[in-house]
C-alpha positions in Angstrom: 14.7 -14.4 2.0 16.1 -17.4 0.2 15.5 -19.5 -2.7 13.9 -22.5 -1.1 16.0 -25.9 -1.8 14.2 -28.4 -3.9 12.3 -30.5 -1.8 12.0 -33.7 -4.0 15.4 -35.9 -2.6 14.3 -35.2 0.8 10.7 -36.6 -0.4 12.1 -39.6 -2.6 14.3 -40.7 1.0 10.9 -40.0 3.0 9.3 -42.3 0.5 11.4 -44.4 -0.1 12.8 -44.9 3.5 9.8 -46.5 4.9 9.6 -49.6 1.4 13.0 -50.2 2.2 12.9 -50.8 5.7 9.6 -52.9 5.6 11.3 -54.8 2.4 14.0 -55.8 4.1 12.3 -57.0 7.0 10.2 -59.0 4.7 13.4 -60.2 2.9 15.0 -61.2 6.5 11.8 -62.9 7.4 10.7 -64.2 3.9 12.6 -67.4 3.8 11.2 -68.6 7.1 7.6 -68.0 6.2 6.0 -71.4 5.8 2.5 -70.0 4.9 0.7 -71.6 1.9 1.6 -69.4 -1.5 -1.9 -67.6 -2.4 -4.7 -69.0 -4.8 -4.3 -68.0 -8.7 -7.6 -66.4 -8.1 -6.2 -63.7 -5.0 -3.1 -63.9 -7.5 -5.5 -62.2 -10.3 -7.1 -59.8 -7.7 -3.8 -58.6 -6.2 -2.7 -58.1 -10.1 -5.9 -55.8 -11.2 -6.0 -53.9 -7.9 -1.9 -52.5 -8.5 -1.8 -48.9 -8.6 -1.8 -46.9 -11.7 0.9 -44.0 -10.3 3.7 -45.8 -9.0 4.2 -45.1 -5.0 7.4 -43.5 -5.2 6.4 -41.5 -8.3 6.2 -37.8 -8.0 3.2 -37.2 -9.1 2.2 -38.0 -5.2 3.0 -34.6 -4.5 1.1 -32.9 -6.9 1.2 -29.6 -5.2 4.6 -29.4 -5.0 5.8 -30.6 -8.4 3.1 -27.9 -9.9 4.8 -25.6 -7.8 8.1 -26.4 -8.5 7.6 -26.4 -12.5 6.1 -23.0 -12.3 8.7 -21.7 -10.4 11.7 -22.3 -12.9 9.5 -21.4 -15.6 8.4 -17.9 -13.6 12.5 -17.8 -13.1 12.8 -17.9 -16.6 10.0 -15.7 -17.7 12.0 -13.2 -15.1 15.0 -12.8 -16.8 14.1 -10.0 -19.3 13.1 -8.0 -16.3 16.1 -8.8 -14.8 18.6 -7.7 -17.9 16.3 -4.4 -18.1 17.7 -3.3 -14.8 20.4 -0.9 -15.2 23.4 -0.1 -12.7 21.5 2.0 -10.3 18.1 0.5 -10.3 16.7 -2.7 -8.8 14.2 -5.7 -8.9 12.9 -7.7 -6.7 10.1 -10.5 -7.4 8.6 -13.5 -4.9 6.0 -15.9 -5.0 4.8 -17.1 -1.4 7.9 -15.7 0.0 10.3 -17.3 -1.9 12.7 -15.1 -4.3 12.4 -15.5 -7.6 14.4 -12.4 -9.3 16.6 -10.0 -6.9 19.0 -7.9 -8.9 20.3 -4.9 -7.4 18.2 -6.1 -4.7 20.8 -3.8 -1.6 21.1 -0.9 -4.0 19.5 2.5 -2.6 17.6 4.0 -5.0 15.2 7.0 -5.1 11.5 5.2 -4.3 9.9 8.6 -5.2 6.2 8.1 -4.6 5.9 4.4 -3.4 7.6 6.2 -0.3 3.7 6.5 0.6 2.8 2.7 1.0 5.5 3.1 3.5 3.8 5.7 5.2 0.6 4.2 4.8 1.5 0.6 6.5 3.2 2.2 9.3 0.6 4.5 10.3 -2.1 2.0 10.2 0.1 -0.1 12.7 0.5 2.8 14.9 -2.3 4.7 14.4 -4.8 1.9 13.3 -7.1 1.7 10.8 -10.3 3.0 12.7 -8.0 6.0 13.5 -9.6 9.8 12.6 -8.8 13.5 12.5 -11.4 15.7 14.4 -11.9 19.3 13.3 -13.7 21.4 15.9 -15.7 25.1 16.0 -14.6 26.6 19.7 -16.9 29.9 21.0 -18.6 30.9 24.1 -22.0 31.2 23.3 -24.7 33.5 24.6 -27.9 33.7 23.5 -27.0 32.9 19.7 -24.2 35.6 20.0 -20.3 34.9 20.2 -17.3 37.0 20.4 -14.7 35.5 18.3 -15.1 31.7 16.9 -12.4 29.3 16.7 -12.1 26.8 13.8 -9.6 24.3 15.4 -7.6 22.0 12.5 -7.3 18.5 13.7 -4.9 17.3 10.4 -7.6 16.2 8.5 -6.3 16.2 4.9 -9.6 15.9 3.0 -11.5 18.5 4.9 -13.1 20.2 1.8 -15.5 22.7 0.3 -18.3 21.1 -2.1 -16.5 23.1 -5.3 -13.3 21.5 -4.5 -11.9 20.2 -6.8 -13.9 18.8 -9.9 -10.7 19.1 -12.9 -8.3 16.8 -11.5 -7.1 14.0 -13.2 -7.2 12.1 -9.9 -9.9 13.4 -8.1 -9.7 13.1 -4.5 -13.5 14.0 -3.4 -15.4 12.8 -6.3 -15.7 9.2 -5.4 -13.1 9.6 -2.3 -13.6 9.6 1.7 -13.8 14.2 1.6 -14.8 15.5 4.8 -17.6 18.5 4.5 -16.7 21.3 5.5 -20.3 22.5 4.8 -21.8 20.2 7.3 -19.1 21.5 10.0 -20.7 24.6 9.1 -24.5 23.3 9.0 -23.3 22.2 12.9 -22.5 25.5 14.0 -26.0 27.2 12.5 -28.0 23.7 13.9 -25.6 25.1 17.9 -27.6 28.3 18.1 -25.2 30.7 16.6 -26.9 33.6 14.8 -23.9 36.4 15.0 -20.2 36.5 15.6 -19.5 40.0 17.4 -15.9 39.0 16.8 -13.2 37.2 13.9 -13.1 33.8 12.7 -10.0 32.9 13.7 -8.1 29.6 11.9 -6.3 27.6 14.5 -3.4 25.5 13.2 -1.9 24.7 16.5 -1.9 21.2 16.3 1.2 20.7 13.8 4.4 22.7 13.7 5.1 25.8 11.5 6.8 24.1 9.0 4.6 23.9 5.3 6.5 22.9 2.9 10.0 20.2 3.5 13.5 21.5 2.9 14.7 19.0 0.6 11.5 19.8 -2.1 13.0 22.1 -5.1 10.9 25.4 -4.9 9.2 24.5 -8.1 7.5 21.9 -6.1 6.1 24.0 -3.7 2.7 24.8 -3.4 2.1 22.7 -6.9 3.2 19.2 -5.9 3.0 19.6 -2.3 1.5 21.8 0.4 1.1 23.7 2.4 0.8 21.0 5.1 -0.9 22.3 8.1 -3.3 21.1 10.5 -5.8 23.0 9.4 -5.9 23.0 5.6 -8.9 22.8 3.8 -9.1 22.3 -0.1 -5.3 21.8 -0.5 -5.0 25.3 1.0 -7.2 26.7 -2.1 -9.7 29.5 -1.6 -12.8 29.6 -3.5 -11.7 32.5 -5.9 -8.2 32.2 -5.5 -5.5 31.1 -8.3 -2.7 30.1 -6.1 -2.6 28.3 -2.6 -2.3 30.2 0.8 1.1 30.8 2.2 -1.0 30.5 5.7 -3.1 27.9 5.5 -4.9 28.5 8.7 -6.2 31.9 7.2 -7.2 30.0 4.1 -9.3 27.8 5.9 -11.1 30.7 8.2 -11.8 32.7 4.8 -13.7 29.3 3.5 -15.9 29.1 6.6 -16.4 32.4 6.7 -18.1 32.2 3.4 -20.2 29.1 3.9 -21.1 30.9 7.5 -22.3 33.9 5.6 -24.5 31.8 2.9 -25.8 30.5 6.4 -27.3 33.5 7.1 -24.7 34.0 9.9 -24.0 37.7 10.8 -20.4 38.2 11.2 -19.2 41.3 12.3 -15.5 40.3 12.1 -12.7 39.3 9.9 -11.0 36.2 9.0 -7.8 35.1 10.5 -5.2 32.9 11.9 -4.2 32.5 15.5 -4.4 29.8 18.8 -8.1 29.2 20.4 -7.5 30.2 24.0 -7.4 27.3 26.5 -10.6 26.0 28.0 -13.0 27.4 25.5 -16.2 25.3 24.8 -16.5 23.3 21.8 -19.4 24.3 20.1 -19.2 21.7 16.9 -17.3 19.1 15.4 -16.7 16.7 12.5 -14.6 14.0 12.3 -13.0 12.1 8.8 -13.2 8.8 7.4 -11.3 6.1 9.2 -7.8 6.7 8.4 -7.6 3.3 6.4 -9.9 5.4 3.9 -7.5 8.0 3.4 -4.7 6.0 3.4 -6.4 4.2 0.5 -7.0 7.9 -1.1 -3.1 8.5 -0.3 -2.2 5.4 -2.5 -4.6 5.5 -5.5 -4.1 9.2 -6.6 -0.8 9.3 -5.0 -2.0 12.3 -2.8 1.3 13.9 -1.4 -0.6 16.4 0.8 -1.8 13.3 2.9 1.4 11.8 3.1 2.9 14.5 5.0 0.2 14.9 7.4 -0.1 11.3 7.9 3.5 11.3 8.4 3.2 14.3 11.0 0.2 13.2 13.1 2.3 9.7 13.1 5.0 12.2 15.4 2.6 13.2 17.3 1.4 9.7 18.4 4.6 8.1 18.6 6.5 10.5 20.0 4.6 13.7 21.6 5.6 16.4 18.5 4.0 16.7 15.2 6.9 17.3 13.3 8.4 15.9 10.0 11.2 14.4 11.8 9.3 12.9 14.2 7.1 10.7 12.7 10.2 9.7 9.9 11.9 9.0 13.7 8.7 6.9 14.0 8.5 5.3 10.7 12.2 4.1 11.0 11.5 2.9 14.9 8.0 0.3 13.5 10.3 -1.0 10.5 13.0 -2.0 12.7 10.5 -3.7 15.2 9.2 -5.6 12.0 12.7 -6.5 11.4 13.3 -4.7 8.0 16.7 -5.0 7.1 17.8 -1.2 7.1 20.8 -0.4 5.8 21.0 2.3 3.5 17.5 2.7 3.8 16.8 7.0 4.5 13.6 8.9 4.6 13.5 12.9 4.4 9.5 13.2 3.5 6.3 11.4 3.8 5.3 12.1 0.2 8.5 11.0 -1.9 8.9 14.3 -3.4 12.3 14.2 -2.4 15.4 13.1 -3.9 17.2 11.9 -0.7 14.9 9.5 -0.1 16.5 5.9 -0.4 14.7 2.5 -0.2 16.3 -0.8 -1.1 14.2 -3.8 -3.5 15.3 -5.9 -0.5 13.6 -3.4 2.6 10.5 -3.4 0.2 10.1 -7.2 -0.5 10.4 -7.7 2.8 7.3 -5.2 4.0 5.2 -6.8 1.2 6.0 -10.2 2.4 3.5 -8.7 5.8 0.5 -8.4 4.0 -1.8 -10.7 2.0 -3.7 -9.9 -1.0 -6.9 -9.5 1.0 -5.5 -7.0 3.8 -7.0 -3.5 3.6 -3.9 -2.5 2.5 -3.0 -4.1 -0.5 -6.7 -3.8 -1.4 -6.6 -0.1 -1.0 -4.1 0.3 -3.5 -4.8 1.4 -6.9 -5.8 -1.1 -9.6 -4.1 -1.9 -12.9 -6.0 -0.6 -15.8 -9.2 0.1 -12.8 -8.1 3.1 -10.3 -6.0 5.7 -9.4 -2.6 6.1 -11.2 -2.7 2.6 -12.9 -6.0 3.1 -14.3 -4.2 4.0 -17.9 -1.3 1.2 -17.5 -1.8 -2.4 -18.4 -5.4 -2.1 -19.5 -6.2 -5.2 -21.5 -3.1 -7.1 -20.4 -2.8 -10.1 -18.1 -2.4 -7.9 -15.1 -5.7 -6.1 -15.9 -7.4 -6.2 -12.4 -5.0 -8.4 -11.0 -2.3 -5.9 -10.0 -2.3 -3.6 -6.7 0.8 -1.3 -6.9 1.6 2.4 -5.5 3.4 4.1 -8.9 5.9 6.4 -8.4 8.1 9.4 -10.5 10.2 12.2 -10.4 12.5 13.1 -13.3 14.8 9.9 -14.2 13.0 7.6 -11.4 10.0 5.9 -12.2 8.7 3.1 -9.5 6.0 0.6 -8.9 5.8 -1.4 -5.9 2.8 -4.3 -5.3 1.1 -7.3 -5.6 -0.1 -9.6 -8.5 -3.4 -12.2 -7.4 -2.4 -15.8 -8.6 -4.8 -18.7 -9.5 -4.5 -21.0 -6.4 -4.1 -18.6 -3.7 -0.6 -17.6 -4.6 0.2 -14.1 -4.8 3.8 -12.7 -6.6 5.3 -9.2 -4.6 7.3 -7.0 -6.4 9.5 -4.1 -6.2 10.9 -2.5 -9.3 12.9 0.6 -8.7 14.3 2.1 -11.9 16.5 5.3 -12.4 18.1 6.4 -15.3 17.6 9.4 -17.5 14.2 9.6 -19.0 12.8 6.5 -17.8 10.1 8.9 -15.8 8.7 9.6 -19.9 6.0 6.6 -20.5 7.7 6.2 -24.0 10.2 4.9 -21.7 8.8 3.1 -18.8 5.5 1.8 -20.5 6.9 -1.2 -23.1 8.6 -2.0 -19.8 5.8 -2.2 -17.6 3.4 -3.4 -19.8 5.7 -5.5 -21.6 8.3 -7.4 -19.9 6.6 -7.1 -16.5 3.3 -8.2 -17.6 4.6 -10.9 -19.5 6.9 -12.4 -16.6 4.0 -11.4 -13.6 1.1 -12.4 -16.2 2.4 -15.7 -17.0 2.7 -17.3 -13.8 2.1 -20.0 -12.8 3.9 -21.2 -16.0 4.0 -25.6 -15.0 0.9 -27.8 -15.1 -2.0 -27.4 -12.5 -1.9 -30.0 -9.6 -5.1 -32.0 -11.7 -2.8 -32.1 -14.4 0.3 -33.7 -12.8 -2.1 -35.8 -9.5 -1.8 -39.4 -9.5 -3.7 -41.0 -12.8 -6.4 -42.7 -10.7 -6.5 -44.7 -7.4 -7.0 -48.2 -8.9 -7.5 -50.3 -12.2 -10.4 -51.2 -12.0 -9.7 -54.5 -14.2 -11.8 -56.4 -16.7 
């Protein structure tokens, strides 16, 4: 992306080109021209009827000297933002693609959780938005009876029980796309089945083994991320429990035993985890919301247990294993085919819980610059001072409804990626990647945000409106 050169010479010459030419042909022709000179009268006419806005003036481009006013007023409102950005940190800013503040725009920095508007715009291209996770209940029925039954996880991330959960600051199922895990339940009762002679047995098959990534310090684990499984349902909370399941799969079978139970379901057996055996009948099923829904519930509450599923069932489809490295394999393989410039670009999670994550302000800009303000996407994302994580931030301010963004922090890295709607159809993309000690504490980030940010974002466009600057009017219309 570069600044675009100011097009007013070229449209003075294109202007002015065509007057000279026909004036000097009138000039070589002029002195032979023996017609009779024209009546005072036509004189008078020819006087009132001259144009108020000269032909040459600029004002008969309207749009483009509005334009061009507003943006070296936006570059100027810019520079504040600009001169907060420490060594380390970056910002990027356009308006309709062209760059209006890049500084620090190659440096690698830490994008923390805006790592999931990543994930969420590749797996939509690969996955598509209409895209779901299945969860399926696997016996061998026989006259209401079955041995063992087989709850087989899809990677649905929001498969959830009715309590689950009601005290979180971002709740993912209160007003979000949860997938019932009573009605899976209410499927198996409405199948026939009465009484399970054998376990209930949690199948988790469809992902690797792998619950929690590497590079996440322990004091993440279990807290701000997984267990990620195939099969997890509430988070990989049990209705009782204080702490998550270290096996996920079990979790789930202990939560559907209980909602079989209230059922009226006899089950002789016990809960556990283990693979359905192949060929086994599929005796119910329920699928989740389209999977632009939950990428939408990713990016408002900044849901890191989605990201990594999202991230693994992205392996799967791209490349036949539903692994962490895969679908990162993946992620890297659609940004190069949409030409993002790479380099020092890395990925170690889905989430952005880790710390050797590194984006560029550039490599963001330039996957913003794909979408418009009315893709699912960018209208998915949370809402300044409305939803998710920005529903506290900018609140009364010019950006108040106007800004889409996925936030993002970890200690010393605080992040906010998005969009900013512009009067006129215009929309501003950003990328501002800070990281510095403390700047994760909103004493620190918040007067910048909703300070210099909203003022430079806010302001624009900063030049006259195209009425304002448009030719004065077509003709005097004379005495």
């Amino acid at each position: 992306m570069s600044r675009n050169i100011n097009p007013f010479p070229k449209l003075i010459f294109l202007a002015l080109g065509p007057a000279l030419v026909f004036g000097g042909l009138w000039r070589l022709t002029g002195s032979q021209d023996n017609s009779p000179a024209p009546a005072p009268d036509a004189i008078a006419v020819m006087a009132s009827s001259s144009p108020q806005t000269p032909v040459l003036s600029a004002r008969r481009t309207p749009a483009v000297l509005s334009r061009e006013t507003s943006a070296v007023g936006f570059e100027q409102a810019l520079r504040p933002l600009g001169g907060a950005v420490l060594p380390g940190s970056c910002a990027a800013v356009s308006i309709d693609g062209v760059l209006s503040l890049s500084d620090g725009i190659d440096t690698p920095v830490v994008p923390a959780s805006t790592t999931k508007f990543i994930v969420g715009a590749a797996a939509l291209d690969i996955l598509g938005p209409t895209f779901t996770f299945t969860t399926e209940v696997k016996a061998e029925i026989s006259s209401g009876v079955v041995g063992s039954i087989y709850l087989v996880g899809g990677g649905d991330p929001l498969l959830s029980a009715a309590w689950y959960p009601k005290d979180k600051k971002y709740s993912k199922y209160e007003q979000e796309p949860a997938t019932s895990l009573e009605a899976l339940a209410d499927a198996v009762v409405a199948a026939g089945v009465t009484q399970i002679n054998g376990n209930i047995v949690g199948d988790a098959s469809h992902f690797d083994s792998e619950l929690y990534a590497p590079s996440w310090p322990i004091e993440f684990r279990a807290i701000q991320g997984g267990p990620i499984s195939a099969l997890l349902v509430n988070d990989g909370l049990v209705f009782g429990d204080s702490s998550r399941s270290t096996d996920p799969a079990l979790g789930a079978a202990r939560e559907f035993m209980r909602l079989l139970k209230e059922r009226g379901v006899i089950i002789l057996g016990a809960p556990t985890s283990g693979q359905s055996p192949a060929g086994i009948a599929t005796v119910a099923s329920i699928s989740s919301a389209p999977l632009v829904d939950i990428v939408g519930e990713m990016l408002r509450n900044s849901d890191n247990n989605t990201a990594e599923i999202i991230l693994k069932e992205i392996g799967f489809r791209a490349q036949g294993a539903a692994t962490r490295a895969a679908g990162i394999s993946a992620v890297m393989n659609i940004l190069t085919n949409w030409g993002i410039d790479l380099e020092g670009v890395t990925f170690s999670d889905g989430s952005g819980l880790s710390r050797d994550n590194k984006v560029t302000c550039a490599a963001f800009l330039q996957i913003l610059e794909r979408y418009t303000f009315d893709d699912p996407l960018v209208s998915q994302m949370a809402v300044a001072g409305v939803s998710g994580t920005l529903s506290d931030f900018f609140i009364g301010g010019p950006l108040e409804g106007r800004l889409h963004a996925k936030t993002g922090s970890l200690g010393g890295v605080k992040t906010l990626v998005g969009f900013v709607e512009v009067e006129g159809a215009s929309v501003i993309r950003f990328a501002l990647l800070l990281q510095t000690p403390g700047i994760h504490e909103e004493a620190a980030f918040k007067p910048l945000w909703e300070g210099i940010l909203a003022n430079a974002l806010g302001t624009y466009p900063t030049g006259p409106g195209v009425n304002d600057v448009g030719p004065l009017s077509v003709f005097n219309a004379g005495p």
